[in-house]
LOFI-164755 format. One record per residue (C-alpha): residue number from 1; x, y, z. Coordinates in steps of 0.25 Angstrom, whole numbers, always signed. Example, Ala and Ser with C-alpha at 12.3 -4.5 7.8 and 13.67 -1.06 7.14 Angstrom:
LOFI-164755
<tortor resi="1" u="+49" v="-18" w="+31"/>
<tortor resi="2" u="+55" v="-4" w="+29"/>
END
This chain:
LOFI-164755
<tortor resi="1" u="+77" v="+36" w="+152"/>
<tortor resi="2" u="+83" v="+33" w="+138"/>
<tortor resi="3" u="+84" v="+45" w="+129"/>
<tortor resi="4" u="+77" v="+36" w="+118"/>
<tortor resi="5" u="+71" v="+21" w="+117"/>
<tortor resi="6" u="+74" v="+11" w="+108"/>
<tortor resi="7" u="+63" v="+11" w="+96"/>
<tortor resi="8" u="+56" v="-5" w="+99"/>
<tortor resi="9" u="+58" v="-15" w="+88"/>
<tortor resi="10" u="+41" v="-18" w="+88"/>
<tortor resi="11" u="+32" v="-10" w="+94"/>
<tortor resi="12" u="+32" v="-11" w="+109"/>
<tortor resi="13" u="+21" v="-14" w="+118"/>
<tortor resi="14" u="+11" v="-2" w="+120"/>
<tortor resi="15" u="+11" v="-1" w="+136"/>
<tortor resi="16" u="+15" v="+8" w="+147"/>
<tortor resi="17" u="+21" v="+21" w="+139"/>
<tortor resi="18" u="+20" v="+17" w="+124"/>
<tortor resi="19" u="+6" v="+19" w="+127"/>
<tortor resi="20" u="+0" v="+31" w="+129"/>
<tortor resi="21" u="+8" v="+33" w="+113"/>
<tortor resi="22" u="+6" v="+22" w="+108"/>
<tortor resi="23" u="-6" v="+25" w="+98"/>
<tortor resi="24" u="-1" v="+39" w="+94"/>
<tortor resi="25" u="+5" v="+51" w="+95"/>
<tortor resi="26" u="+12" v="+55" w="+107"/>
<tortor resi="27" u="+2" v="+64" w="+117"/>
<tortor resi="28" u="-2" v="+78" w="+116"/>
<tortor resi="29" u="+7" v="+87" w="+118"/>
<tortor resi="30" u="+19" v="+78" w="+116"/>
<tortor resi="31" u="+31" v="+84" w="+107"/>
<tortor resi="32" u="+31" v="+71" w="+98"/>
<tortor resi="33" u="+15" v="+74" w="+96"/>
<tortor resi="34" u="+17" v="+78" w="+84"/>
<tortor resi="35" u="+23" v="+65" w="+78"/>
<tortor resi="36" u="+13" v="+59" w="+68"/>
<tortor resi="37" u="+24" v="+47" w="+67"/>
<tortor resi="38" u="+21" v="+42" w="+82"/>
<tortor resi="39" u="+19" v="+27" w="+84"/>
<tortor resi="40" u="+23" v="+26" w="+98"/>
<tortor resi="41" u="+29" v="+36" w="+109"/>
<tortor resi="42" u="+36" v="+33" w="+121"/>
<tortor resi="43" u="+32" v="+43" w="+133"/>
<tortor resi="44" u="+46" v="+46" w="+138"/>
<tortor resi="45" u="+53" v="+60" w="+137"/>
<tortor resi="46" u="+64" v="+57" w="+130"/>
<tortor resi="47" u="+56" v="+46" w="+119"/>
<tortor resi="48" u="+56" v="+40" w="+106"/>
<tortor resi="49" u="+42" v="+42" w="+95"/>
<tortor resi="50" u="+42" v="+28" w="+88"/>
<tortor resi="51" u="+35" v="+30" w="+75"/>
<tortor resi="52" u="+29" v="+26" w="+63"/>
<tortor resi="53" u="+30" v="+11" w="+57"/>
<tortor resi="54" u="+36" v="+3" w="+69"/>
<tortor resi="55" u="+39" v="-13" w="+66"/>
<tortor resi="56" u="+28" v="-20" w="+71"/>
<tortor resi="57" u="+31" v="-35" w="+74"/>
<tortor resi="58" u="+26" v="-44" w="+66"/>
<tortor resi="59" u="+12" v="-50" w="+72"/>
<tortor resi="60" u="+12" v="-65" w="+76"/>
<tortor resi="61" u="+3" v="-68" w="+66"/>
<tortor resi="62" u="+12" v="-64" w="+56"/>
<tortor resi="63" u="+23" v="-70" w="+58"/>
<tortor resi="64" u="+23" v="-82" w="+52"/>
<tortor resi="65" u="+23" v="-75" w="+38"/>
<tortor resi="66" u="+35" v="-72" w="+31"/>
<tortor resi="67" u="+30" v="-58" w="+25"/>
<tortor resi="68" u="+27" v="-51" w="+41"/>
<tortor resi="69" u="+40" v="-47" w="+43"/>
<tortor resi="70" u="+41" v="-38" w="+29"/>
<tortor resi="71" u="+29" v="-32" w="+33"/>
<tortor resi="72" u="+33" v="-25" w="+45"/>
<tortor resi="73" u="+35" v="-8" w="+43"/>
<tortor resi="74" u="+45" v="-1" w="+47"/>
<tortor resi="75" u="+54" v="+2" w="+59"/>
<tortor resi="76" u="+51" v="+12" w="+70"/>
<tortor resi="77" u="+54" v="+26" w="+67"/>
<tortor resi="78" u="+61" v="+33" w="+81"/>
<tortor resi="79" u="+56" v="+48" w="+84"/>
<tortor resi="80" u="+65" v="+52" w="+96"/>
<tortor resi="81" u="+62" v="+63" w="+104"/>
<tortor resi="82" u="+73" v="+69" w="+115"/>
<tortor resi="83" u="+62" v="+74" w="+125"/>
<tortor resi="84" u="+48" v="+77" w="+124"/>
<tortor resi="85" u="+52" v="+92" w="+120"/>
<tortor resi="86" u="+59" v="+90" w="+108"/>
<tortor resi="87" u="+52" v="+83" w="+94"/>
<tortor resi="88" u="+54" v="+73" w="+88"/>
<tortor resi="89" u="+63" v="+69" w="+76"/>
<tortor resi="90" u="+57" v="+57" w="+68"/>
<tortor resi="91" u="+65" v="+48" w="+59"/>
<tortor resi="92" u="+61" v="+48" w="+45"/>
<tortor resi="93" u="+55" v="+37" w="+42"/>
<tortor resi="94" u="+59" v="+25" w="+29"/>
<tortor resi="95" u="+52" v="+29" w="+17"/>
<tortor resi="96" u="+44" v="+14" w="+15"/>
<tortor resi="97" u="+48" v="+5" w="+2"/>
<tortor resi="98" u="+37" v="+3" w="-7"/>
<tortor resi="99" u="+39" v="-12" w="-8"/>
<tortor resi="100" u="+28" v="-15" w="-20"/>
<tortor resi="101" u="+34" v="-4" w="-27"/>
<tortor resi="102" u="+49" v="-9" w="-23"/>
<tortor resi="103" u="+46" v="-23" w="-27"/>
<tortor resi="104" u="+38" v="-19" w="-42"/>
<tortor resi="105" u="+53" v="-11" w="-46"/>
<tortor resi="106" u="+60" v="-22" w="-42"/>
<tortor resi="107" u="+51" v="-30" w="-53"/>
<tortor resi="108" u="+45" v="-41" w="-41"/>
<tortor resi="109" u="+30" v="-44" w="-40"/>
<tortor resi="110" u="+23" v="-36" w="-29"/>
<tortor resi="111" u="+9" v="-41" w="-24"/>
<tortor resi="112" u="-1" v="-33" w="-14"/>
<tortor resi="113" u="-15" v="-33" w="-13"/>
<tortor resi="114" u="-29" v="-25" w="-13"/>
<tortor resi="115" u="-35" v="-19" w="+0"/>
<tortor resi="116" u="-50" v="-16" w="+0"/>
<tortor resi="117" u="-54" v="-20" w="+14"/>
<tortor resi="118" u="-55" v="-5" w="+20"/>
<tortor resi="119" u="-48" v="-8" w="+34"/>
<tortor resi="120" u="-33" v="-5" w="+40"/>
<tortor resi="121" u="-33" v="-20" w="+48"/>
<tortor resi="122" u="-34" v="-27" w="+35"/>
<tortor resi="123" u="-24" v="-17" w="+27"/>
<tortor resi="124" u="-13" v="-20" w="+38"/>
<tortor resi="125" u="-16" v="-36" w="+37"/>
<tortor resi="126" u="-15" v="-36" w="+22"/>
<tortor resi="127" u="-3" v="-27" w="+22"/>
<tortor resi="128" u="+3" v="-39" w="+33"/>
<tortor resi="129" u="+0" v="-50" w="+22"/>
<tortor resi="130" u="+13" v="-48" w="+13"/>
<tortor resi="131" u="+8" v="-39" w="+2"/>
<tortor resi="132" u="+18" v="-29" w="-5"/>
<tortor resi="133" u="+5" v="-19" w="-5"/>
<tortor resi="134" u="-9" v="-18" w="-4"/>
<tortor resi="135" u="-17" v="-9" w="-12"/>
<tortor resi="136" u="-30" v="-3" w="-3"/>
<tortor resi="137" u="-40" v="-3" w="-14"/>
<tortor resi="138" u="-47" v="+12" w="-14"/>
<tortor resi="139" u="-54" v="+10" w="-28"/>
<tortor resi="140" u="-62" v="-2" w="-24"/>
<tortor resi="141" u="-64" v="-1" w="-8"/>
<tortor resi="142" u="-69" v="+8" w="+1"/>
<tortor resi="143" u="-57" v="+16" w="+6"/>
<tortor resi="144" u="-57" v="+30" w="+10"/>
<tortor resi="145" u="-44" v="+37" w="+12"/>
<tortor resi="146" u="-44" v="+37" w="+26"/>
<tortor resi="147" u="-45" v="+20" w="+25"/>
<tortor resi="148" u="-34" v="+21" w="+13"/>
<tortor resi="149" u="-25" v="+28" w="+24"/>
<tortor resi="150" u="-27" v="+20" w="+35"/>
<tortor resi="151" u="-25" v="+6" w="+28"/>
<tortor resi="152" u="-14" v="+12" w="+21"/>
<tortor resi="153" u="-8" v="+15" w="+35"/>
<tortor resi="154" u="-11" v="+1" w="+40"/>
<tortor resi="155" u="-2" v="-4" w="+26"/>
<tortor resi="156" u="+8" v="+3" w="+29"/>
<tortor resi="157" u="+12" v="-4" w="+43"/>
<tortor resi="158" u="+18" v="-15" w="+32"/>
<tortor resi="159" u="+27" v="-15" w="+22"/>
<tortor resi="160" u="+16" v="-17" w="+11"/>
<tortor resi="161" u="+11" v="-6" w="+2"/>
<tortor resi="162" u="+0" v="+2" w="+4"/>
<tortor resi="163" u="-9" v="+5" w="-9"/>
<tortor resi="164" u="-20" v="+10" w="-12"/>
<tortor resi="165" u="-28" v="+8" w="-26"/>
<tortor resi="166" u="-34" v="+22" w="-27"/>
<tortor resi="167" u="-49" v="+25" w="-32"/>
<tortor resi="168" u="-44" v="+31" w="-42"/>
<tortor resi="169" u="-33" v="+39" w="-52"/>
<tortor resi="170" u="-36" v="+51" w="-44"/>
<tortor resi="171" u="-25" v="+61" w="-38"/>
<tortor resi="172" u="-31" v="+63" w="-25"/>
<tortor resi="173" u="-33" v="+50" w="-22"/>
<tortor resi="174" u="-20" v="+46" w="-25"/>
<tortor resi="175" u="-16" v="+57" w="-17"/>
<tortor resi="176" u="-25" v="+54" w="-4"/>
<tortor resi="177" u="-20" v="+40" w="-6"/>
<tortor resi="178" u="-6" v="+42" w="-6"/>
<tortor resi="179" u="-7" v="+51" w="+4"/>
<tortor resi="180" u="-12" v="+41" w="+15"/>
<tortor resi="181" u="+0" v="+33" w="+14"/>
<tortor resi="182" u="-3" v="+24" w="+0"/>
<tortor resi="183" u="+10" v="+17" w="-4"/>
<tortor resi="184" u="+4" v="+15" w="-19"/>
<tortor resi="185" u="-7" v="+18" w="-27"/>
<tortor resi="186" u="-14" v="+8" w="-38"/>
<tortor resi="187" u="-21" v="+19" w="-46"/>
<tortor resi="188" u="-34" v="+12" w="-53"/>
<tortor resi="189" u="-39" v="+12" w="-68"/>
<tortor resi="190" u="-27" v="+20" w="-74"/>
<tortor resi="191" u="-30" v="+19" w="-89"/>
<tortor resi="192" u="-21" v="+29" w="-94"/>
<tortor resi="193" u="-9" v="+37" w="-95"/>
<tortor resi="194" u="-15" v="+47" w="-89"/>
<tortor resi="195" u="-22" v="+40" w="-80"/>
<tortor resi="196" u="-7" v="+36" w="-75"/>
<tortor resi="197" u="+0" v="+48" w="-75"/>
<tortor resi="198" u="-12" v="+53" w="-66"/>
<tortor resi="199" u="-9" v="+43" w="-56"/>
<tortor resi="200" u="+7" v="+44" w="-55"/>
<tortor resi="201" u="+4" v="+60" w="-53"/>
<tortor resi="202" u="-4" v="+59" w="-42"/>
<tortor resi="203" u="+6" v="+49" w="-36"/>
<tortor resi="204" u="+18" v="+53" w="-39"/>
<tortor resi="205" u="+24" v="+66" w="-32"/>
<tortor resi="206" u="+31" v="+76" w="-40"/>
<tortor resi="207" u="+38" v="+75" w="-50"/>
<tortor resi="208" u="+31" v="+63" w="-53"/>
<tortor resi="209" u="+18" v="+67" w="-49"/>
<tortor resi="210" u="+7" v="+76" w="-43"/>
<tortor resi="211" u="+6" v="+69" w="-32"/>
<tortor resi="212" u="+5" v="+79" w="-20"/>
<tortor resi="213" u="+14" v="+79" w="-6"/>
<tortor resi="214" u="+7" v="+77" w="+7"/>
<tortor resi="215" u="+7" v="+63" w="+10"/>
<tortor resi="216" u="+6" v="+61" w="+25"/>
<tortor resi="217" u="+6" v="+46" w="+27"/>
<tortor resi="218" u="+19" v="+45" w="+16"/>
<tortor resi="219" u="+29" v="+47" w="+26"/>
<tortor resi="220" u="+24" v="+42" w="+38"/>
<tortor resi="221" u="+27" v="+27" w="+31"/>
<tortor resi="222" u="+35" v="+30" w="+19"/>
<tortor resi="223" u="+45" v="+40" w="+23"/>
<tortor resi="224" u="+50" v="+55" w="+26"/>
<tortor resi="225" u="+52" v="+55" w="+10"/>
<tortor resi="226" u="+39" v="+49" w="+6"/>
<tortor resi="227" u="+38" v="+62" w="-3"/>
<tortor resi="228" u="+50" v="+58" w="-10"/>
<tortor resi="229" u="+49" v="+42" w="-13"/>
<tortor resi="230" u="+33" v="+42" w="-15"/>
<tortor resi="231" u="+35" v="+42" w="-29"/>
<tortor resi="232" u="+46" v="+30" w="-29"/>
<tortor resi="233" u="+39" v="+22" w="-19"/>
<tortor resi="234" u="+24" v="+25" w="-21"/>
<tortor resi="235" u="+18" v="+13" w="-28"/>
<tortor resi="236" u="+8" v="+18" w="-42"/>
<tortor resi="237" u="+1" v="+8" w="-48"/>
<tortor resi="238" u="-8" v="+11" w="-62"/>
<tortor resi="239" u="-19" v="-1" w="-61"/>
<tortor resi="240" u="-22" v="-3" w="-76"/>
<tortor resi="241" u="-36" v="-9" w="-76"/>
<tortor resi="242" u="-45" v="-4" w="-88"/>
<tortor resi="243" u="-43" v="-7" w="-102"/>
<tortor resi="244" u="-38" v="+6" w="-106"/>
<tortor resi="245" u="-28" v="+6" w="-97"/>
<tortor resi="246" u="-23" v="-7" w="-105"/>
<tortor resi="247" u="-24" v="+2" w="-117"/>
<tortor resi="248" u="-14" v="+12" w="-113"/>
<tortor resi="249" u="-5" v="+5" w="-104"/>
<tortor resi="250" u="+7" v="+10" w="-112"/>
<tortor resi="251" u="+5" v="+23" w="-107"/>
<tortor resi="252" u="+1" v="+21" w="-94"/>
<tortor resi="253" u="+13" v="+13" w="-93"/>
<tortor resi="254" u="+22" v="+24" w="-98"/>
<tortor resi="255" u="+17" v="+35" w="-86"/>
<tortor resi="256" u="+29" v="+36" w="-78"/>
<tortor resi="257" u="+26" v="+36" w="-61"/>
<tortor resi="258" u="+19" v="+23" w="-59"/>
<tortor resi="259" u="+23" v="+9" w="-53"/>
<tortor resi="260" u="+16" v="-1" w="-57"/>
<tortor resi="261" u="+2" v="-5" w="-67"/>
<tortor resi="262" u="-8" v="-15" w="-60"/>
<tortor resi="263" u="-18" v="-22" w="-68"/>
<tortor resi="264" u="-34" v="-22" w="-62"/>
<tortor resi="265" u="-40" v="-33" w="-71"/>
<tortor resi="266" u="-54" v="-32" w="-66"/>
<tortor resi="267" u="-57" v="-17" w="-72"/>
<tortor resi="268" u="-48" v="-21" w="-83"/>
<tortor resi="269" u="-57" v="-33" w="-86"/>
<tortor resi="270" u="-68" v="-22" w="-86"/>
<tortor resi="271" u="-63" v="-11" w="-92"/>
<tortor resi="272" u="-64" v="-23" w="-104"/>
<tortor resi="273" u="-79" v="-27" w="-104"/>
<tortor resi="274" u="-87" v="-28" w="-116"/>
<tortor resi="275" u="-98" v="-20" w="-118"/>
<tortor resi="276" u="-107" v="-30" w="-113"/>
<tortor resi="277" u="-100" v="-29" w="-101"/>
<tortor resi="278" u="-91" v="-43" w="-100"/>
<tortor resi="279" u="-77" v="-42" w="-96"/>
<tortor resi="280" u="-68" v="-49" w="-105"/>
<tortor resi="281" u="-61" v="-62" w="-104"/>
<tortor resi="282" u="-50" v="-64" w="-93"/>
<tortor resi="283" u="-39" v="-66" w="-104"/>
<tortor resi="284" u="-42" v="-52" w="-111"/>
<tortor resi="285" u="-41" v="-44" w="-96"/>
<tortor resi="286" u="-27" v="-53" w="-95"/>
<tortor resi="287" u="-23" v="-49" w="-108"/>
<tortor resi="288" u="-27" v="-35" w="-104"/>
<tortor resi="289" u="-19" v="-38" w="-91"/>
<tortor resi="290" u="-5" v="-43" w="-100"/>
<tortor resi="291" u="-5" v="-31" w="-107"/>
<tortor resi="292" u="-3" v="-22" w="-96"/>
<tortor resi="293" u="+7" v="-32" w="-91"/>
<tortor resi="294" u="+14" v="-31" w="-103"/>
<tortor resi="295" u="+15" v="-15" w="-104"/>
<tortor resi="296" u="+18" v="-14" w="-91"/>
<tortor resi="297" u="+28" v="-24" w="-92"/>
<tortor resi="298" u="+36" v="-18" w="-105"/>
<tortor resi="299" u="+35" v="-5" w="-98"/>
<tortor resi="300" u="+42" v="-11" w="-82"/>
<tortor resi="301" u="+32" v="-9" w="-76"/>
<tortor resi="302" u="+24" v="-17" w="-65"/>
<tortor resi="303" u="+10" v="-23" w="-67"/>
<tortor resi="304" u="+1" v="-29" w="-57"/>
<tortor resi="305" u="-12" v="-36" w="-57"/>
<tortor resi="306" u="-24" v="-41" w="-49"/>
<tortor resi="307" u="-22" v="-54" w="-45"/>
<tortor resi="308" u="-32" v="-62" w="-37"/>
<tortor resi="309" u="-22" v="-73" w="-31"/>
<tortor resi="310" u="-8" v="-77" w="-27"/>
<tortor resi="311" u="-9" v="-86" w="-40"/>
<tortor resi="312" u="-13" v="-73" w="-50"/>
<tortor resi="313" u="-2" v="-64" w="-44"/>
<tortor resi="314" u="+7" v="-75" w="-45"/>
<tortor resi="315" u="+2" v="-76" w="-60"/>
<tortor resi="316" u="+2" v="-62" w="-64"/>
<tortor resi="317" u="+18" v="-60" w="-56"/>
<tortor resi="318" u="+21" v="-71" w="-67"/>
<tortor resi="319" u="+15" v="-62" w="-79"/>
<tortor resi="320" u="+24" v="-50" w="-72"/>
<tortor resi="321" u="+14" v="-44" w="-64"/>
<tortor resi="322" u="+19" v="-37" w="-52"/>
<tortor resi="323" u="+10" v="-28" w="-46"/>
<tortor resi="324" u="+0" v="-40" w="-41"/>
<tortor resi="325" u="-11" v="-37" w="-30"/>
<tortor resi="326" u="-16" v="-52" w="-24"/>
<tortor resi="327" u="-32" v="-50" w="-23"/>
<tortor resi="328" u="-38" v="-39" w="-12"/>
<tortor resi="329" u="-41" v="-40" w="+1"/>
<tortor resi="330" u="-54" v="-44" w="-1"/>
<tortor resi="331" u="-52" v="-55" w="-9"/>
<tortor resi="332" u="-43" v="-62" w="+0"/>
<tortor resi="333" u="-54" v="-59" w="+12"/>
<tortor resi="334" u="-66" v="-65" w="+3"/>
<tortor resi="335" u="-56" v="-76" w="-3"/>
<tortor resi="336" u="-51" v="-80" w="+9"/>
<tortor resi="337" u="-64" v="-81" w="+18"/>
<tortor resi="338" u="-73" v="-88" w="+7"/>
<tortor resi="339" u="-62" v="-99" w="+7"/>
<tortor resi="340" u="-64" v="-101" w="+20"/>
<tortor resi="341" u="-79" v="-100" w="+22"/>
<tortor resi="342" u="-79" v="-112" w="+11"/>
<tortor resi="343" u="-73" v="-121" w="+19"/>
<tortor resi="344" u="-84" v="-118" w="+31"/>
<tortor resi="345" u="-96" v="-116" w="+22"/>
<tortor resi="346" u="-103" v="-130" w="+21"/>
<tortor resi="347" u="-102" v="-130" w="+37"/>
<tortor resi="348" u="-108" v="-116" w="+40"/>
<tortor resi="349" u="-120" v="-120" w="+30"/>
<tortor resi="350" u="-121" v="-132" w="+35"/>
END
């Protein structure tokens, strides 16, 4: 028998041997046990551990589009064991390139969009699509952390960035989030100074931050030296979406730690209500919107906004947008099955 097998180039089919390991962990009692980084085991006595973040080939019925290939993760990583006694010496894993962040320094457009359908299937087909990221949407959707980590997890089997917009600027939720594996953070209704300087402590880790050490899911997908590049390759967005905010963009714009600004013109538009409780005119919200553009502009900075279609992302990349998130989830559910429904409905009233 050979002392070691040639790692597959896609995964192989699960049948005979692969199979009793196939799902986990090797078996009780087993030396390699231990490895929390098993993908699939081979039974031999002198045997390789493949582990986490094998190639997977592209399905057929993604083939045809030019975007699958990008999206494929990274290689298999080998964990070679002599002989069932000895243990087993892993190879440290690739820290992963924050490609939204990568693309924002290198002054190009990037565009994602927003998750709030709770559910790991529809996760890992949006992360398929060809976004640069997706933001799961904790303020607005029913998400716990347990179904934050797990959709994060199925994101992660691409090459497009998991976020999260968190419920709110608050340290341990920032640090619960993080901690699950969150490639960025979108933190909601920063108005302030302070208000940033809160957020880029909890995200940051020392010097530049608070934030605490003891992230599990970092390394697994990010590297042995997650520690260390977190801060450079940790995506932190101040979303600006109140009047006040508007207000003291300067300063907020001066707080050091942060990557980008992104724009929510719904509670901007809100934050502006009269007394009597009308929201103002479009153009006073878009002159709102330019001003934040501007600052953010003068001080090199990216700013995103809210489009809701290709045409308005498009538009705004124009204006010098960056940041752009393409409509929600949702949206294109709703969009998508109204439009077809109109075709059918004089027949199925008929």
């Amino acid at each position: 028998m050979q002392a070691s097998m040639a790692i597959p180039k896609t995964m192989p089919k699960i049948s005979g041997r692969w199979r009793s390991h196939a799902r986990g962990l090797p078996q009780a009692g087993h030396s390699c046990a231990s490895s929390g980084t098993t993908w699939l085991h081979r039974g031999h006595r002198t045997h390789t551990i493949i582990a986490a973040q094998p190639p997977i080939p592209i399905p057929p019925y993604l083939a045809p589009y030019p975007f699958a290939d990008r999206n494929r993760p990274g290689s298999f990583r080998s964990v070679t064991c002599a002989n069932h006694s000895e243990p087993c010496k892993e190879v440290p894993t690739m820290a992963r390139t924050n490609i939204a962040k990568a693309r924002l320094r290198a002054g190009k457009p990037s565009i994602g969009t927003w998750i709030r359908l709770d559910g790991t299937l529809s996760a890992e087909m949006m992360a398929h699509i060809g976004f640069d990221w997706l933001v799961l949407d904790a303020e607005h959707s029913a998400f716990d952390i347990h179904s934050l980590q797990f959709m994060l997890q199925a994101i992660s089997t691409t090459n497009t960035v998991p976020m999260v917009r968190v419920p709110w600027n608050d340290p341990i939720e920032l640090k619960r989030t993080l901690d699950a594996g969150a490639y960025g953070v979108v933190i909601p209704m920063v108005k302030s100074r302070e208000d940033a300087e809160k957020a880029v402590r909890a995200v940051r880790y020392p010097p530049m931050g608070d934030r605490s050490f003891g992230s599990v899911r970092g390394p697994l997908y990010a590297g042995d030296d997650y520690p260390v590049i977190a801060n450079d390759e940790i995506l932190l967005v101040l979303q600006l979406e109140h009047i006040e905010a508007v207000r003291n963009v300067h300063e907020i714009l001066a707080v050091p730690g942060f990557d980008a600004i992104f724009i929510g013109p719904n509670d901007l538009g809100a934050s502006m209500m009269t007394e009597n409780g009308k929201r103002p005119p479009a153009d006073v919200v878009e002159s709102a919107c330019a001003e934040i553009l501007k600052a953010c502009q003068e001080a090199g900075i990216p700013c995103g906004y809210h489009c809701g279609s290709a045409d308005d992302v498009n538009r705004r990349i124009a204006l010098g947008y960056q940041f752009n998130a393409l409509a929600m989830d949702t949206s294109f559910l709703v969009n998508t099955a109204k439009a077809e429904w109109a075709k059918l409905v004089d027949i199925a009233k008929a």
